[in-house]
C-alpha positions in Angstrom: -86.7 11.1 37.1 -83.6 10.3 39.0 -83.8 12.0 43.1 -80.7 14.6 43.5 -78.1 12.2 45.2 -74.8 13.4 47.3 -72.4 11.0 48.5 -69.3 11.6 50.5 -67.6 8.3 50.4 -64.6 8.0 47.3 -65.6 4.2 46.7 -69.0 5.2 46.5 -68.5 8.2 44.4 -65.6 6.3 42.0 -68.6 3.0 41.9 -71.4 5.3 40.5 -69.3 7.7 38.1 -68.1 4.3 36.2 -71.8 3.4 35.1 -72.5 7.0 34.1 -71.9 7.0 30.3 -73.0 11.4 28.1 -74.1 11.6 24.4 -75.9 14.5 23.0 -74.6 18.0 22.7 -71.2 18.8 23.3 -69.1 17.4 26.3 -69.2 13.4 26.1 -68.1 10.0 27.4 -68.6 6.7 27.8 -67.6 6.6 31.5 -67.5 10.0 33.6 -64.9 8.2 35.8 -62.0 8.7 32.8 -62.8 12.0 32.8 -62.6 12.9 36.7 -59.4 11.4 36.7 -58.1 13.2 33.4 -58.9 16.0 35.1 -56.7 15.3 38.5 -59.7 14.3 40.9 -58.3 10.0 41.9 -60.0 10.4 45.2 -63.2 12.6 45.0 -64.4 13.3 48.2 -67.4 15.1 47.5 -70.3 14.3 44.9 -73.3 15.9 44.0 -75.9 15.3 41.1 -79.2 17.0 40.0 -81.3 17.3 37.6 -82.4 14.5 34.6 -81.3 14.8 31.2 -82.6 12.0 28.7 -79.2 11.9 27.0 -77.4 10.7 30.5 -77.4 6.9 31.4 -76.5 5.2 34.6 -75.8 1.6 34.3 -77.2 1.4 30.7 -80.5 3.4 31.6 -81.5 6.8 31.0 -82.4 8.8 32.0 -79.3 9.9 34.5 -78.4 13.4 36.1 -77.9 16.4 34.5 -75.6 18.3 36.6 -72.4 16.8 38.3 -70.5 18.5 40.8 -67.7 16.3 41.9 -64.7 17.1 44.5 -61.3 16.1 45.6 -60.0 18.9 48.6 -59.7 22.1 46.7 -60.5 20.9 42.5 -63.9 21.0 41.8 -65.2 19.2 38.1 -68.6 20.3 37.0 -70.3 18.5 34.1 -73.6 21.2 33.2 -76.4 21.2 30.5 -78.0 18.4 28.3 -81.1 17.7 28.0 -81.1 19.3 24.4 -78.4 22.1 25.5 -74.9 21.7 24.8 -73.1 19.9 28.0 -70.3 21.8 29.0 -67.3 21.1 31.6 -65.6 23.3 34.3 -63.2 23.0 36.6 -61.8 25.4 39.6 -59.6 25.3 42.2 -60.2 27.7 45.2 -57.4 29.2 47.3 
């Protein structure tokens, strides 16, 4: 089971999302770092990830977190779900 990890440094944060590939129900990708950055977040400066879900891999090996929180200033991207439930994205902005 991967440990709950949080990282605060972009390089570091940018480094792991690239190895992290979704399948399964509902939201996927090959590479979460495509996504972030579809999604506005270049320099994330906040990352959070919990959880285990079989149909997450990092670096080719499952399985990988479940939930992703990820954060550039005021934009947050949250990947939720899997592990047999349908993955779903948000994202939100706060005043």
């Amino acid at each position: 089971m991967p440990q709950p990890l949080e990282l605060n440094d972009p390089e570091r944060i940018n480094q792991l999302l690239t190895k992290i590939a979704l399948t399964g129900r509902g939201f996927t990708t090959e590479c979460l770092l495509a996504e972030v950055i579809d999604v506005g977040i270049t320099y994330p400066d906040h990352l959070k990830a919990t959880g285990e879900d079989p149909d997450a891999s990092y670096d080719g090996k499952s399985p990988a977190w479940a939930v992703y929180h990820i954060r550039q200033g005021k934009k947050v991207f949250m990947v939720y779900g899997g592990g047999g439930k349908e993955r779903r994205t948000q994202v939100t902005e706060t005043p």
